[in-house]
Structure formats: C-alpha cells, structure tokens
BAVEX-737398 format. One line per 5 residues: their letters; for each residue x, y, z of C-alpha. Coordinates in steps of 0.25 Angstrom, whole numbers, plus 5000, padded with zeros to 4 digits. Last residue first. Example, Ala and Ser with C-alpha at 12.3 -4.5 7.8 and 13.67 -1.06 7.14 Angstrom:
BEGIN
sa) 5055:4996:5029; 5049:4982:5031 .
% end
This chain:
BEGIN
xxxxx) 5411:5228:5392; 5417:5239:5382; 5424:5251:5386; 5413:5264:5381; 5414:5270:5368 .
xxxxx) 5423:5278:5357; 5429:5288:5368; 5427:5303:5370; 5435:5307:5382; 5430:5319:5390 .
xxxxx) 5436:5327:5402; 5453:5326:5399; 5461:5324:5412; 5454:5326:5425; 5443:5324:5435 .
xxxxx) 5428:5330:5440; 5421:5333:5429; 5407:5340:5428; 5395:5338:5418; 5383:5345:5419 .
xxxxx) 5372:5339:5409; 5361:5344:5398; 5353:5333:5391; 5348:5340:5379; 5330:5334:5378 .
xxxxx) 5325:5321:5373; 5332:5313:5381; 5342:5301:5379; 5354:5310:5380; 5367:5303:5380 .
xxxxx) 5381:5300:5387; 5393:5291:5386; 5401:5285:5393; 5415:5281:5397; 5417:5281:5412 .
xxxxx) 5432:5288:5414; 5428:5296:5425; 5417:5292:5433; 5404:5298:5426; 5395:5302:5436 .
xxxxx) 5378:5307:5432; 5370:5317:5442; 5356:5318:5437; 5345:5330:5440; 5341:5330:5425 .
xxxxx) 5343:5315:5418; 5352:5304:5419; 5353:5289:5413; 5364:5282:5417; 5371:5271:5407 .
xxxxx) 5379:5256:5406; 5382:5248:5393; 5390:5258:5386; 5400:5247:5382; 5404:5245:5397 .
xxxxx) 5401:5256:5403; 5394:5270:5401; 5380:5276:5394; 5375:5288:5401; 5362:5293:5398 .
xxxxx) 5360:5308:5401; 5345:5313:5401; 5340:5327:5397; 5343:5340:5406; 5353:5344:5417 .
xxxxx) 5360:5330:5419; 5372:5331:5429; 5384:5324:5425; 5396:5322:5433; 5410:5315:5428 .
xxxxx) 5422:5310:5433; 5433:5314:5427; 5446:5305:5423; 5442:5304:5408; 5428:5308:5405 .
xxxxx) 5422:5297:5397; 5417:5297:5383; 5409:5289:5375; 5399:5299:5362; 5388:5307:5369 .
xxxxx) 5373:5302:5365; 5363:5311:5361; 5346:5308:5360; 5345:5321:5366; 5356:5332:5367 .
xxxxx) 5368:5330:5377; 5373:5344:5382; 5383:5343:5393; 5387:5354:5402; 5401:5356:5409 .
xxxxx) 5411:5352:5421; 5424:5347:5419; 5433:5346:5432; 5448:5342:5436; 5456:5350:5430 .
xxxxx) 5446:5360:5428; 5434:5362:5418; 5419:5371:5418; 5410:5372:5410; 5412:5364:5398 .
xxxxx) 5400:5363:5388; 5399:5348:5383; 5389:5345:5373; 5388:5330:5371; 5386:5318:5359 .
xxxxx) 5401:5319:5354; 5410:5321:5367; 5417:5335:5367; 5426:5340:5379; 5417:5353:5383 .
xxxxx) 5413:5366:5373; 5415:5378:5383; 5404:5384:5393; 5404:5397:5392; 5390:5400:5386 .
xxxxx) 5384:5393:5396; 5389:5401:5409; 5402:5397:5416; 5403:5403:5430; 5417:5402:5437 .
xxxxx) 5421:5406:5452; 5435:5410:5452; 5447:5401:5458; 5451:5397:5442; 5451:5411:5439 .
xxx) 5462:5413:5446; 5461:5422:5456; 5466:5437:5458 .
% end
C-alpha cells in the first residue's frame, strides 16, 4: 500500500485549516509540504494586513476577486496594484504588506515554494 503522501489529494472548503495569522487577512491553508504553502486569502474592503514577509519562500499570488495593493521597499514607499486574472511574486524575504482598496472581499490563491517558517509578522518595513 502507499503512503498517503504518493496519493492524489482533494481539499474541499470545509477542510481548509486556519493558515499562519497576519492581522488584516484570512488564511485558509490548503495544502503544506517542506517546501510548499498553498492556500486562500480573504482581504475584505477598505482592509489593510499588518508587515510581514514570508521567510525563505517565495511567494505567488493570484487575485480571484477584488483588488490587491501591495506596498513594499523602503519605508513602504513602493506598491503593485492587481485585480481578477492577475499573477503577483513576492521574493522571499520582501517585507510588505497587503490591502484591499475595492469595494467588494478580495479573494486570492496563494502558493509557496521554499522552507523554514511561512509567515513573519514584523512592525514595518527597513527604512530608506
């Protein structure tokens, strides 16, 4: 018999698990290995997330609804804007931070390629 590891998995929406908290976001963890995190984010409107950075992964994001702004450099001073159909990468280790300047839940994918710890919260981004 296999492990289950070698098995063809499904997770449906009511067995997604609470992912690593950030103040601001809704992570629901789908999938984690030692070297991938993949899940879905919930942003609602007007929310901002509090800085973090994601350690040694780098970091995908595809924007389902709503709109992601993406504030990162020095002092915050530089962002991306995404909506629906958008592809967003994070190198590891960028601290941002993340909002939703729409008047509607912004709902994102989210995978992980790396290792180490997924999510460090952090009081701001390095000054400039």
């Amino acid at each position: 018999m296999k492990a289950q590891s070698d098995q063809v998995r499904v997770v449906s929406p009511g067995d997604r698990r609470s992912g690593p908290p950030t103040p601001g976001m809704d992570r629901q963890e789908a999938f984690t290995t030692d070297g991938m995190w993949s899940g879905l984010v919930h942003t609602e409107p007007g929310m901002a997330s509090a800085w973090h950075h994601h350690g040694e992964y780098d970091t995908v994001v595809y924007v389902l609804t709503g709109a992601l702004r993406m504030e990162f450099g020095p002092d915050g001073s530089s962002s991306v804007e995404a909506g629906p159909g958008d592809f967003v990468c994070v190198p590891k280790g960028v601290v941002h931070r993340e909002s939703n300047p729409s008047a509607e839940p912004a709902e994102a994918i989210v995978v992980r390629a790396g290792h180490g710890e997924s999510t460090f919260n952090v009081a701001g981004p390095m000054s400039g």
